[in-house]
Structure formats: C-alpha cells, structure tokens
BAMAR-90336 format. One line per field, with one value per residue (C-alpha): residue in three letters; residue number from 1; z, x, y. Coordinates in Angstrom, 1 decimal, always signed. Example, Ala and Ser with C-alpha at 12.3 -4.5 7.8 and 13.67 -1.06 7.14 Angstrom:
2
type: c(ALA:SER);
seq: c(1:2);
zz: c(+7.8:+7.1);
xx: c(+12.3:+13.7);
yy: c(-4.5:-1.1);
//
This chain:
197
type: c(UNK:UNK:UNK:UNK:UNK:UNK:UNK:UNK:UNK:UNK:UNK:UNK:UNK:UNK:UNK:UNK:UNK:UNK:UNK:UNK:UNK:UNK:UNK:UNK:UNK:UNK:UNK:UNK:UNK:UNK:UNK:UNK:UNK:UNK:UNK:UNK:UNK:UNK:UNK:UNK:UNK:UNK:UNK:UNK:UNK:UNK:UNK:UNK:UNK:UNK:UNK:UNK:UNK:UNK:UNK:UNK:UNK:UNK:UNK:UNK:UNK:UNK:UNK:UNK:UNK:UNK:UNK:UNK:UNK:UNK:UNK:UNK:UNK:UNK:UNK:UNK:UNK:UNK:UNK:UNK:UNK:UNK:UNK:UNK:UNK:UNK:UNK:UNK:UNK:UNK:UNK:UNK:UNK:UNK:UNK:UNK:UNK:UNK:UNK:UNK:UNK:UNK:UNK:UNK:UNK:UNK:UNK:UNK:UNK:UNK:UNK:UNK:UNK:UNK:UNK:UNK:UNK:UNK:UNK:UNK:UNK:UNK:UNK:UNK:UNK:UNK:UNK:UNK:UNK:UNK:UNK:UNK:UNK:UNK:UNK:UNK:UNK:UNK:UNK:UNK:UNK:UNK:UNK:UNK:UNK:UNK:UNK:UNK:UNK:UNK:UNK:UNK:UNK:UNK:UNK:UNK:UNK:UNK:UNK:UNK:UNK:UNK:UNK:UNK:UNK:UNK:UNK:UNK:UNK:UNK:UNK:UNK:UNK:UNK:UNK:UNK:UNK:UNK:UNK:UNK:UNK:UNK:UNK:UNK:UNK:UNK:UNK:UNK:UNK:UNK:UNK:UNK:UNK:UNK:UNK:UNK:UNK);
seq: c(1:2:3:4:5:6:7:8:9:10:11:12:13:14:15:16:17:18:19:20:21:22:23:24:25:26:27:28:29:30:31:32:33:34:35:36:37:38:39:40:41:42:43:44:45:46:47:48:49:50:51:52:53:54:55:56:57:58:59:60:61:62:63:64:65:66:67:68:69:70:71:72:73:74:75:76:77:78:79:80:81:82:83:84:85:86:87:88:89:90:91:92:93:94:95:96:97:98:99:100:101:102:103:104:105:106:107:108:109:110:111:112:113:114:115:116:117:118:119:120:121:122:123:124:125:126:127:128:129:130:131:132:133:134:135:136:137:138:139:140:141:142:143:144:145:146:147:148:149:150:151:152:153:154:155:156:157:158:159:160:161:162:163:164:165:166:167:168:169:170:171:172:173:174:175:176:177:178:179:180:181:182:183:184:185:186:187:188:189:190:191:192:193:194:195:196:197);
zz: c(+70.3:+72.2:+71.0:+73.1:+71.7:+73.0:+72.5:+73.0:+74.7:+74.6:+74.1:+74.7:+74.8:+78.2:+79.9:+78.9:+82.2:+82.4:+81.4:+78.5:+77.1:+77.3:+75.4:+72.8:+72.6:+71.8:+69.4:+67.8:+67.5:+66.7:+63.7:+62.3:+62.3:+64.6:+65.3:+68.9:+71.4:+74.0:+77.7:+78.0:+80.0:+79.3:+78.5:+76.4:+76.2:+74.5:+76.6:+77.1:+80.2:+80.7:+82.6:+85.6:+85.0:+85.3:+86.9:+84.4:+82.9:+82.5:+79.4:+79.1:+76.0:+78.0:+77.4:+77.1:+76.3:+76.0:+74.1:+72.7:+69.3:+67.0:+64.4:+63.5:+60.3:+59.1:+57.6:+61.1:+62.4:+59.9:+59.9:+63.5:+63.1:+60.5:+62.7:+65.9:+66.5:+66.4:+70.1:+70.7:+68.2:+67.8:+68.4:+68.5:+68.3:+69.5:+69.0:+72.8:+75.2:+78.5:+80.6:+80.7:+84.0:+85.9:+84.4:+84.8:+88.3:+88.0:+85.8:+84.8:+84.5:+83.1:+84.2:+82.7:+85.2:+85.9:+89.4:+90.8:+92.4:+96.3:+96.3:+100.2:+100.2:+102.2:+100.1:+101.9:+100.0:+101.7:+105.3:+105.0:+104.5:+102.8:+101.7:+97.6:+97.6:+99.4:+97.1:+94.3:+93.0:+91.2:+90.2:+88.5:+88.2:+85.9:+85.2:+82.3:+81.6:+82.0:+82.9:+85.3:+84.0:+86.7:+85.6:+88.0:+88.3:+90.9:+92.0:+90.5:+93.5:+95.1:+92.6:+93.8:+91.2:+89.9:+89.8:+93.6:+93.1:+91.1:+92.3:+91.5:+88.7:+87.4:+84.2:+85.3:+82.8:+83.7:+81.8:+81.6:+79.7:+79.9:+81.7:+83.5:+84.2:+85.6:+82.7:+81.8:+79.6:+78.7:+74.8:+74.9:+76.5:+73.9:+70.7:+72.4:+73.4:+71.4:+67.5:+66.1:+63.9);
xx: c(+151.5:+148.4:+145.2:+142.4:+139.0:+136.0:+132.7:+129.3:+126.5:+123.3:+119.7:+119.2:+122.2:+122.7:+120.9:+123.9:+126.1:+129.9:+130.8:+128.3:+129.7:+133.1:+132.2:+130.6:+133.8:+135.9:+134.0:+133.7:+137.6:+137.9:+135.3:+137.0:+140.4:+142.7:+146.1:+145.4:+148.1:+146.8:+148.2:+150.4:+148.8:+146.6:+143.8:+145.5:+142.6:+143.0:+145.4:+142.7:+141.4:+138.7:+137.8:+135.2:+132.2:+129.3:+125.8:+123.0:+121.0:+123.0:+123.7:+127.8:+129.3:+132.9:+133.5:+137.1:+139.2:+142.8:+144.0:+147.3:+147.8:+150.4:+149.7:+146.4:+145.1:+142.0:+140.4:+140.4:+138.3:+135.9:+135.1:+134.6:+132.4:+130.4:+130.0:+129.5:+125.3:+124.3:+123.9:+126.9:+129.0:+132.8:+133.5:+136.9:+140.6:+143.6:+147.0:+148.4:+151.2:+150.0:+147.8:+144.5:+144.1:+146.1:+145.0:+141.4:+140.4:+136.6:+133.8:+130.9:+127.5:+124.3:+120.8:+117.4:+114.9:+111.3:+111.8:+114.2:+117.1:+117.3:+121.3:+120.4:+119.6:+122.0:+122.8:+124.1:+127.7:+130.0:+127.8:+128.7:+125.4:+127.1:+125.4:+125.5:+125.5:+129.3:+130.8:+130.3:+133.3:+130.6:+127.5:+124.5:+121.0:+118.7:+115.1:+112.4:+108.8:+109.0:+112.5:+115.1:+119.3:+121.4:+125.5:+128.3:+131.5:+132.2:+135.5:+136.6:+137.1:+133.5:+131.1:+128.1:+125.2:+123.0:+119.9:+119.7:+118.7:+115.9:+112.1:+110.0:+107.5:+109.3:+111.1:+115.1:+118.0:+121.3:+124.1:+128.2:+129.4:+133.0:+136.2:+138.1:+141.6:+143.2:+144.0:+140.0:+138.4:+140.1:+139.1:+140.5:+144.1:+143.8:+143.8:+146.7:+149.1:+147.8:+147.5:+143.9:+143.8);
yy: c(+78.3:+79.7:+81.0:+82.6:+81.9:+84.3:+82.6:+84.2:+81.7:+83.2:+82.1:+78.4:+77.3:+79.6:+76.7:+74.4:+73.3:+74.5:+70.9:+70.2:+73.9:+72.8:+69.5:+71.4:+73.7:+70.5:+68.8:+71.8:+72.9:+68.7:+69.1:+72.5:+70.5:+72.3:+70.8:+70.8:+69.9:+67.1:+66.6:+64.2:+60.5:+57.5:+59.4:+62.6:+65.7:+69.1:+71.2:+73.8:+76.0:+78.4:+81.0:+81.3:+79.0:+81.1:+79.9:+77.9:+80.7:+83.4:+84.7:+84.4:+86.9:+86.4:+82.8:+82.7:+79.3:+78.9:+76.4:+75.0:+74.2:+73.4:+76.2:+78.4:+80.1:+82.3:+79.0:+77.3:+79.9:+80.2:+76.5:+76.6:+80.4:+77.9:+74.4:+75.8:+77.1:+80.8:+80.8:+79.8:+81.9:+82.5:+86.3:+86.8:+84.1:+85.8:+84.4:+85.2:+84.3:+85.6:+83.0:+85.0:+82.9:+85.1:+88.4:+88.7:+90.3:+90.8:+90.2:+92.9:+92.3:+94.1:+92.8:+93.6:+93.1:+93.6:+94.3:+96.7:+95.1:+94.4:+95.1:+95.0:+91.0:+88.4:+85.7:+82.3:+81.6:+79.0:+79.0:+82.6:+85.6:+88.2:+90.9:+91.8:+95.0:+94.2:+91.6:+94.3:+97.0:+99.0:+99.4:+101.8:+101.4:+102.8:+102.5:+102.6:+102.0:+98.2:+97.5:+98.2:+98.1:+97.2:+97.1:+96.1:+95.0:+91.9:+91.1:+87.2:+85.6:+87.2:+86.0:+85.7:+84.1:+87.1:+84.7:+84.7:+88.4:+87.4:+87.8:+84.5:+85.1:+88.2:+89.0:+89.0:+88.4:+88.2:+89.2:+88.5:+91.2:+91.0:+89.6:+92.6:+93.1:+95.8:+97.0:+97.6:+94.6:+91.4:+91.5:+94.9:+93.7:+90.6:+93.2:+95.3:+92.7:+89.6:+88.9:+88.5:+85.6);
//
C-alpha cells in the first residue's frame, strides 16, 4: 500500500538541506511505528520518494513523500503529527495509488518582498542566462505600504531558485505554496482520487 504524506516546513526548520529534511522525515515515520516497506539490498531503506527539492530558505508547505507501507491507521498519523516539530508539521496522509512523481507539472509560489521584483533579471542556470520573467507560466504582482506579493506558477522542470531574485539587505521571503498538476493542485487531486487517512 501507498500513502502520500504532505508536510509543511516553515520557520527554522526551512534552513534544513533536502537531505537532512528527508532524515528527519524517517526517523520520524520510524519513531511513530509505521510498518514501512524497505528496498530490497545490503543496506534495505524505506521505499520512499519525494518530490522536487526546493532551495535552503524557502519556506516549503508542498513537501510531499511517498512511501510504502504494509498497512496505515489514524493512530499512525497522530503519533507522527505529535513527534515530529511545529515547523515541520504533518498536514495531510493520503492513502493513494498514482505515483505523484509523474503527475505534478509545476509548482506555485507566493513571495513577500520589500523590494519589488525585477521579473526582468538573467539568472545563470546550467551555463545558460535565462531570463525569469520566461521560465514562469504565470504570475501577478501586487503592492502595499511595506510589502510587495508576487504569485506565480513555474513549470517543474524550469525551476529557477526565487532567492536569486532577492535584493541584498532587503526583506524577501519566498514561498512554495503548492505542487500543480494539470488538473489544478496536487492536495486537491489527492482528496479526489486518494483516501485521507
């Protein structure tokens, strides 16, 4: 059986690399006792994939895992909701067949800024400049007193790290709202055509 997990990782814990994150995810699922199903080898490991890893510093509230196990129940999630830390909190567990792997096209992202935005600015990515404002499928702006919103959609395999946008010495948080398919948002898909646990 498969399960999708949809963690939140926010605050500090936003500064935590893609590998130390996924360490913390299977300690966590080890401590809450989940019959976990392990790849085969000399060294067995959760069978377990995630998603895009996104960039140091941004906050990530689409932290999908997929993981194999050999059954699931309500008391399984709560005692991982209740070992794992606030900022980096279980939102959702679906009981799913589909690999999410080949379903999500795009990601969108909100950031708060002091500054207004340069979508204009080249960005070196793979000896490549590519221009941002190009590598997005939407976007809108809007501005207050203090801060400026900035929300777009980037296609998966053009990801482009919104910290390169930011101005040194400025206020600028970036945001990964949600995993997008095209059917609209992943978590959205996963309560259609999957079973919340």
């Amino acid at each position: 059986m498969k399960i999708v997990l949809r963690f939140k990782k926010k605050g500090m814990r936003r500064f935590l690399s893609t590998l130390e994150s996924i360490k913390l995810v299977e300690r966590s699922i080890r401590r809450a006792d989940f019959s976990i199903v392990f790849t085969e080898g000399f060294h067995p490991k959760p069978k377990m994939s995630f998603l895009d890893a996104m960039p140091v510093g941004v906050v990530n509230l689409a932290f999908y895992v997929e993981l194999f196990v050999k059954n699931i129940s309500e008391k399984h999630i709560e005692t991982l909701k209740s070992i794992l830390p606030k900022d980096f909190a279980l939102e959702s567990a679906w009981i799913f067949d589909g690999n999410i792997n080949e379903l999500v096209n795009s990601y969108r992202f909100l950031v708060i800024s002091e500054k207004p935005v340069d979508l204009e600015k080249t960005i070196l990515k793979k000896n490549k400049k590519v221009s941002f404002k190009e590598s997005l499928l939407d976007f809108e702006i809007s501005s207050g007193k203090k801060y400026h919103i900035f929300r777009y959609t980037q296609k998966r395999e053009k990801l482009i790290n919104p910290l390169l946008l930011a101005e040194e010495g400025t206020f600028f948080l970036p945001i990964c709202e949600e995993a997008m398919t095209e059917h609209g948002p992943l978590s959205s898909l996963l309560e259609r055509r999957g079973t919340r646990v």
